[in-house]
C-alpha positions, -999 to 999 in steps of 0.1 A, spaced: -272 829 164 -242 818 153 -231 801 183 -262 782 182 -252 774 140 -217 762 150 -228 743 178 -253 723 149 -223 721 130 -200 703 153 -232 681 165 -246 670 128 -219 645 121 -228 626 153 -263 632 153 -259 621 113 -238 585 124 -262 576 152 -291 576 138 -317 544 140 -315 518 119 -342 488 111 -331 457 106 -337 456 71 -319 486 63 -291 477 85 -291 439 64 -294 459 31 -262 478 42 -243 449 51 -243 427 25 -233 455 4 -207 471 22 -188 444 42 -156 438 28 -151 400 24 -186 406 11 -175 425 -18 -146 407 -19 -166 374 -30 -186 395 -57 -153 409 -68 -139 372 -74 -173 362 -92 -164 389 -120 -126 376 -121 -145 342 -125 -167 356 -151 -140 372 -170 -122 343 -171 -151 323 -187 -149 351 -213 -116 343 -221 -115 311 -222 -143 319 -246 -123 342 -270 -99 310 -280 -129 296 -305 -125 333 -328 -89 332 -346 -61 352 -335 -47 382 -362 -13 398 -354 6 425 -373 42 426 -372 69 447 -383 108 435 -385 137 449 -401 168 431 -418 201 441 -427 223 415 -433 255 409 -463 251 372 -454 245 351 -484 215 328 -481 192 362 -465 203 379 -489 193 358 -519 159 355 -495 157 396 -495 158 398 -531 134 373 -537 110 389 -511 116 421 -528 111 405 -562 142 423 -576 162 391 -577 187 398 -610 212 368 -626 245 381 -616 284 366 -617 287 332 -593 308 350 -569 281 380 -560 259 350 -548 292 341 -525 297 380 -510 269 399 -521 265 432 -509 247 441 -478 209 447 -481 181 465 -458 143 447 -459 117 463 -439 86 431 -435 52 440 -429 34 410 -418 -5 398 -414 -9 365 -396 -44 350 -389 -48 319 -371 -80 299 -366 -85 265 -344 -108 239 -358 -105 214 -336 -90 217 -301 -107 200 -269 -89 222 -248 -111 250 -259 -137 240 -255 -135 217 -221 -114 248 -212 -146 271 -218 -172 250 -203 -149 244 -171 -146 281 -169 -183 286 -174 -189 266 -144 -159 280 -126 -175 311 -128 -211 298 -120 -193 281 -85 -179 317 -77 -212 336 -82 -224 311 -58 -200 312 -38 -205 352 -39 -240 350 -25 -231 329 7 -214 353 12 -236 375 9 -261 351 35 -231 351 60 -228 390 60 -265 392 68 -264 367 91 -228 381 112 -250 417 107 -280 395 120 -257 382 154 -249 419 162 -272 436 158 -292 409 180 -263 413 207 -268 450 209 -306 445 213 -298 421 239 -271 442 257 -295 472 254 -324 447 272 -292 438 299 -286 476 304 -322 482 308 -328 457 333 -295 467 352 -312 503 356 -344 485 368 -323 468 392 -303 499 400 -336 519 412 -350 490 430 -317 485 450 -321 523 457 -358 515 465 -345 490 493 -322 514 505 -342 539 510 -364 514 529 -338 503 554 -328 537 558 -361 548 573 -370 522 592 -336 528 609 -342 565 611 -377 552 627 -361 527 653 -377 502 635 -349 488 614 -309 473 619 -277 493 611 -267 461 594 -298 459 574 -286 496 561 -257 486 552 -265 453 539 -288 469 512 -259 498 506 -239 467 496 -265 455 471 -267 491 462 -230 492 451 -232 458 436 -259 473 413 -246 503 401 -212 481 394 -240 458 370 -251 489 355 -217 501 346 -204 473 333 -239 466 310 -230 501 296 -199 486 287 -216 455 271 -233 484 251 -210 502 241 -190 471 229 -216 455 208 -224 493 191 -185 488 180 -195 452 164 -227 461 148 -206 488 131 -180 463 120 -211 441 111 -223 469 90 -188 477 74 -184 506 93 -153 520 111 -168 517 147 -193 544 145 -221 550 170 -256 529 159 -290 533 175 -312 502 170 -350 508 150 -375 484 157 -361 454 179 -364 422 166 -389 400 178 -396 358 175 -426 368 150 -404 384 125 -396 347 119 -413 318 106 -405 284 109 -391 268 71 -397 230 66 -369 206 67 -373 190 35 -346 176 17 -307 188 16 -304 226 24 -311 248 -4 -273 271 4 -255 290 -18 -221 272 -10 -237 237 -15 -245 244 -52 -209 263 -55 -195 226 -43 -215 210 -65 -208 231 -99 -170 227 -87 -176 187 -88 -188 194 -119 -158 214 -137 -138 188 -121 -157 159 -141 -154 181 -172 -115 183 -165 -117 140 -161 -131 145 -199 -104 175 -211 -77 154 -197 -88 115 -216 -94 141 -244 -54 155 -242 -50 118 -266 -66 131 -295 -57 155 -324 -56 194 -326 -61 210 -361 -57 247 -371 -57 273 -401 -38 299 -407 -30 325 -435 -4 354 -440 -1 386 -462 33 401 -463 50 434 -475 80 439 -484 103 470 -490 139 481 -490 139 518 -475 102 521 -462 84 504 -432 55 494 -438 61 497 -474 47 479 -501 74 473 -527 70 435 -528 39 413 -513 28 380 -510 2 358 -496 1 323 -480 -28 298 -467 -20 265 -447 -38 240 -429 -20 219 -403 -28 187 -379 -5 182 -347 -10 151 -328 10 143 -304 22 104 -299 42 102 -271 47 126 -243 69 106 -216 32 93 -198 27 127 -187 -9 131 -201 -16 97 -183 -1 113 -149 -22 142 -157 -54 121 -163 -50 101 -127 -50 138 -113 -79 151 -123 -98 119 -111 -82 123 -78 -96 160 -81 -129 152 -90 -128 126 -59 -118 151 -33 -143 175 -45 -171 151 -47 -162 139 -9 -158 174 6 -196 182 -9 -210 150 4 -194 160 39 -204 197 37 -246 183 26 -241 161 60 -228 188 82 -252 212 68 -283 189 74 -269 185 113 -265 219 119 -304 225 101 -318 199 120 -302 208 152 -315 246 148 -345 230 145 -346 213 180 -332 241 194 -364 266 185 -390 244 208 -366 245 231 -360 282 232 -399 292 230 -401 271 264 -372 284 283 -389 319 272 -422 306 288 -407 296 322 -388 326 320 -417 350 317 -439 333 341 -413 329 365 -405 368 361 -443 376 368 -444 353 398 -412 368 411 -422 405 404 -455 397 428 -435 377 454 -411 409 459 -439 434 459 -456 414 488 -421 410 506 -416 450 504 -451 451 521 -438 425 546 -402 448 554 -420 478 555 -444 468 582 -414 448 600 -427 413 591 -398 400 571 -358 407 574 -335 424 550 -321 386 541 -354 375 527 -363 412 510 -330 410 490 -329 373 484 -364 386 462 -349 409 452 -315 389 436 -347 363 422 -365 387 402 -338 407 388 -322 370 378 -356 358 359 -356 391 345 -323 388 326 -331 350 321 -361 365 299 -344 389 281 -316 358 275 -345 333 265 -359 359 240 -328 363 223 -320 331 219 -355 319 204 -347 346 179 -312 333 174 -324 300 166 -352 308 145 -330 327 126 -300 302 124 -323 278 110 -332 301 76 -293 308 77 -283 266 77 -313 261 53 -303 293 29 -334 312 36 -321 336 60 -317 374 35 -354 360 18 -369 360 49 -362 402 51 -352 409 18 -373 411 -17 -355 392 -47 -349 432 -58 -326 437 -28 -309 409 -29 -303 411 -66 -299 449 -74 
C-alpha cells in the first residue's frame, strides 16, 4: 500500500500539469498570466497613477519645517530678537557685537495655485495618457489570446500530423506485410519486399519526427500560456464553426487604434499647454511661525503671514517658442503614424477576409480529394493482392492518400487560422470566446 501511495505521489505533479485544457480556459489563462501581458496592465496603473498626480497639483501644498540658528552676527541677531519678541533698547555698540543667540523656528507654509495652465493641461494630458495605456493594456491582452490562439492551433495541428503519420505508419506495415506474402507465395518480387521495407522506414522516420513536431509545439503552448514548458493535453479541438464571420465595416474597432488616437489627442492638448506657457501663473500662500530660544518646536514667540503673488514671465530667450514648434511636430508624428497604422490595419482585415473563402475551398478539394484517394488505394490493394497491379503503382497510392490526408488536416487549420485572424485585425478576437466578465474581471 504504500508503494502504490508513493508511486501516486511522484505521479500527481505530472498527471496534475498535463491535464486537458479547452480553449477558453487555456485563453482565460493567458491573457492573465503572460508576462508582457501583465506587463501592459502594470504600465496602465503607472499611467493611472500619474493622472492622479498630476491631479493632486489643483489642492495646495502644506509643509512643516523645523530650523535652528545660532549665530553672534549682527543683522540675525537683531532678526532673532525681533522673532522672539524680546527685542530690548540697548548701548549702540551691543547692536555692533551683540552676543551670540540660539532660535529654534517652527514653520507652517501653505501654498495654493489659482491659476496655472500647466495643471491643468498637465492633468487632462495625463488623463488621456492614462486612457492610451489602458488601451494599449488590452491589445495586449487580444495579442496574448491571439499568440495562445496560434499555439494552441499548432499543437492541434501537429497532433492531426502525428495522427496521420501513425495512419501512414500501419498502412506502410499493411503493404509490407502484403509483399511479404506474396513473396513467401511465389507470387510476388524480392524487390517489391524491399521496396515497401523502404517506404516502411521512411514512415516510421515521419512518425518520429511528427512526435517531435509534438512535443515542440506542447513547449510553445506552455510559453503561450505563461508557463515554464510544462506538458499540455489539448480539450476540445478547435473547429471552423467556433467562428463566425464579423462584417468589414468601417476602420477596425482595435484596442491600439484608439490608444493612437487618445495619444493624438494629449499631444493636441500639449499644442494648447505649450501656446498657453505665454500667459500668467498666480498663487496664495500663508505661514504661521514659532519661535523659541531653548525649545524646538516651542512657542515663545509666533507670527502669521498671508500673500498673494502673480509671476509672469516676459522673456525667456525664445525657448517657449522652441517648445511650442515641438509639440506641433509631436502632434504631427502622432497623427501620421495613426493614419498609417488605420491603413495597415484595414489591409491586413481585408486581406484575412479573402483569405477565409479561400481556405474553406482548399479544405473542400482537400477532403474530397482524400475520399477519392482513400477508394482509389483500397481498390489498388485489391488489384496487388490478386497480382493485377505492381508494387510502383500500390505505393504511388499510397504516397497520394497519405499526401491529401495531411493537405486536409493543413486546409483545416488554416480556415481556422484565418477566420480567427480576421476577429484579431478587426478587435473581436477574446469576444468571440470570452464574456465581457472575463475579459474585465
Amino acid at each position: 500500500m504504500r508503494v502504490v501511495m508513493s508511486l501516486f505521489l511522484l505521479l500527481w505533479p505530472a498527471a496534475l500539469w498535463a491535464e486537458a485544457l479547452d480553449f477558453p480556459t487555456a485563453l482565460q489563462e493567458a491573457i492573465e498570466k503572460r508576462p508582457f501581458a501583465e506587463a501592459a496592465r502594470k504600465d496602465a496603473e503607472a499611467a493611472a497613477g500619474a493622472a492622479g498626480e498630476a491631479r493632486s497639483r489643483y489642492l495646495p501644498r502644506l509643509t512643516f519645517s523645523e530650523r535652528f540658528t545660532w549665530t553672534n552676527e549682527p543683522g540675525s541677531s537683531l532678526f532673532i530678537s525681533l522673532n522672539q519678541e524680546d527685542l530690548v533698547i540697548r548701548e549702540a555698540d551691543y547692536y555692533n557685537n551683540p552676543d551670540d543667540r540660539k532660535d529654534f523656528e517652527t514653520r507652517f507654509d501653505l501654498n495654493q495655485v489659482l491659476y496655472d495652465p500647466d495643471v491643468s493641461y498637465g492633468y487632462r494630458r495625463a488623463q488621456k495618457g492614462a486612457a492610451a495605456a489602458n488601451e494599449q493594456a488590452r491589445w495586449a491582452e487580444e495579442e496574448a489570446g491571439f499568440a495562445l490562439f496560434r499555439a494552441y492551433l499548432g499543437l492541434q495541428q501537429a497532433m492531426g500530423a502525428q495522427d496521420w503519420a501513425a495512419s501512414a505508419r500501419r498502412q506502410a506495415e499493411e503493404v509490407h506485410r502484403l509483399a511479404q506474402e506474396r513473396q513467401a507465395e511465389g507470387l510476388g518480387l524480392k524487390a517489391d519486399t524491399l521496396q515497401a521495407a523502404v517506404f516502411l522506414a521512411d514512415a516510421r522516420r515521419r512518425e518520429r519526427s511528427a512526435a517531435n513536431d509534438v512535443a515542440q509545439a506542447q513547449q510553445a503552448l506552455a510559453l503561450a500560456l505563461g508557463r515554464d514548458g510544462r506538458e499540455v493535453r489539448l480539450g476540445r479541438p478547435l473547429q471552423p464553426e467556433d467562428f463566425d464571420t464579423p462584417a468589414s465595416v468601417g476602420a477596425p474597432d482595435r484596442s491600439d487604434l484608439k490608444a493612437l488616437s487618445l495619444r493624438e489627442e494629449e499631444a493636441r492638448l500639449a499644442v494648447k499647454q505649450s501656446r498657453a506657457a505665454y500667459l500668467p501663473r498666480v498663487g496664495l500662500g500663508a505661514s504661521y511661525v514659532f519661535h523659541d530660544g531653548s525649545t524646538p518646536l516651542g512657542t515663545e514667540a509666533e507670527s502669521w503671514m498671508l500673500h498673494a503673488g502673480l509671476t509672469w514671465e516676459l522673456f525667456d530667450g525664445f525657448r517657449r517658442s522652441q517648445g511650442r514648434s515641438r509639440a506641433e511636430a509631436t502632434r504631427e508624428a502622432i497623427q501620421w503614424r495613426r493614419q498609417e497604422a488605420v491603413r495597415q490595419a484595414i489591409l491586413q482585415r481585408d486581406e484575412a477576409g479573402r483569405r477565409i473563402e479561400e481556405a474553406r475551398l482548399n479544405l473542400e478539394t482537400a477532403r474530397q480529394s482524400e475520399k477519392q484517394g482513400a477508394e482509389s488505394l483500397r481498390l489498388l490493394q485489391e488489384r496487388y493482392t490478386v497480382g493485377l497491379t505492381d508494387m510502383a503503382d500500390l505505393l504511388a497510392a499510397q504516397t497520394a492518400v497519405e499526401r491529401t490526408r495531411l493537405e486536409t488536416i493543413r486546409a483545416e487549420a488554416q480556415l481556422i487560422f484565418s477566420l480567427a485572424s480576421r476577429h484579431f485585425q478587426q478587435g473581436t478576437f477574446l469576444q468571440t470566446f470570452l464574456s465581457s466578465e472575463e475579459m474585465n474581471p
